[in-house]
N, C-alpha and C positions, 0 to 999 in steps of 0.2 A: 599254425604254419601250413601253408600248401603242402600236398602229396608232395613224395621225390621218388621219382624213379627208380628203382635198382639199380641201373649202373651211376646216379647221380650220388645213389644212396655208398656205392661201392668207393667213390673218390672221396665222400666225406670220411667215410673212417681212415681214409688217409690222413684225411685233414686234421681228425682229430689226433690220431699219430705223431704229425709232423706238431700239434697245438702241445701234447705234454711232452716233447721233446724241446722245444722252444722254453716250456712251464720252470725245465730242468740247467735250462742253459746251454744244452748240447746241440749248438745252432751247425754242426759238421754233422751229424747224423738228421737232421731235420732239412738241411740243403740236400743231403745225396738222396732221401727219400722226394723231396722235392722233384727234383731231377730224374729221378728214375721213373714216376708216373705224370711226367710234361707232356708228353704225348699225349696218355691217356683220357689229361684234364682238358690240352685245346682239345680233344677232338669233336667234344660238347658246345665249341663254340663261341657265342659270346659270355654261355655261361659258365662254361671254363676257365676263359679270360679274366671274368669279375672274382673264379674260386681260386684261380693261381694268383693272382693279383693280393687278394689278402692273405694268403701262404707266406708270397713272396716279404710280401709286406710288414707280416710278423717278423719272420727272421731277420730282416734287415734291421727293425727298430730294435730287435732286442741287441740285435749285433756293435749294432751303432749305439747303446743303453740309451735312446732316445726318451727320456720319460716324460715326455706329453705325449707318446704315443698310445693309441687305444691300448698297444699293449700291453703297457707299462700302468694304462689305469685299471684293465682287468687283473693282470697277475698280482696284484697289490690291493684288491678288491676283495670282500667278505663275500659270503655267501649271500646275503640279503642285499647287495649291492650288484655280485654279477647276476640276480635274477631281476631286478630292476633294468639293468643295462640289456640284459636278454628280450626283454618287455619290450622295451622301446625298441629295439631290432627289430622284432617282429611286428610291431605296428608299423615301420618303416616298409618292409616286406609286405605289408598288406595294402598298402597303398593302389591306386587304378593306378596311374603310371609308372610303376615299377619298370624297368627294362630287363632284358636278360642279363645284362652282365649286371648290374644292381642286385638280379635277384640271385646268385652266383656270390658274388660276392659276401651278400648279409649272411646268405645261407651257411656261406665257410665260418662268417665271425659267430654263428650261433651254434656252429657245433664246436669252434675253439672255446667258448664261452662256458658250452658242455663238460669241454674236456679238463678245463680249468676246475667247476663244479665238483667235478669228481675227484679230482684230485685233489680237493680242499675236505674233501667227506673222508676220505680215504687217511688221510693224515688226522682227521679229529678221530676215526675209530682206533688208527693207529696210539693217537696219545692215552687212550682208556685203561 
């Protein structure tokens, strides 16, 4: 994956934030979080645009229990499946014509993807 920025790096732990709050169901605390760093995320841009964009986007499918939605294939997803699906992301990301909001965007689903990960590790240490 490309460098990220510190402050790009700063709105992703948001993202992952708003991702295991989404993981949990708690789509009112992952909207006012949402909401409260909109500013922060356009201010970057188009790549803000592409990282609010799949924010948004999570919480609405899960809202809506849309399940063809990415999110509904990751949070139902193993560990050996969201690191395939993380794969492919990031070949997508590598691509020469990527755009900013593209690259914004994948960048948000591969730290939800993250934050999903961990939260699947977390619960296997927990059942020990």
């Amino acid at each position: 994956m490309p460098s990220v920025s510190r402050s790009k790096k700063a709105i992703l732990k948001h993202i992952s934030v708003i991702a295991r709050y989404t993981y949990f169901e708690n789509y009112t605390a992952a909207e006012r979080l949402l909401n409260e760093i909109k500013s922060k995320i356009r201010r970057r841009g188009l790549w803000g645009e592409g990282c609010f964009s799949a924010a948004k986007g999570l919480i609405v499918a899960g809202k809506e229990k849309n399940r063809v939605s990415l999110f509904w294939k990751v949070k139902n997803a193993n560990l050996r499946e969201l690191s395939r699906i993380k794969k492919s992301l990031i070949k997508d990301l590598t691509r020469e014509n990527v755009d900013e909001f593209e690259e914004g965007f994948l960048e948000a689903w591969i730290t939800i993807i993250d934050a999903f990960s961990n939260v699947l590790r977390q619960q296997r240490r927990s059942a020990k």
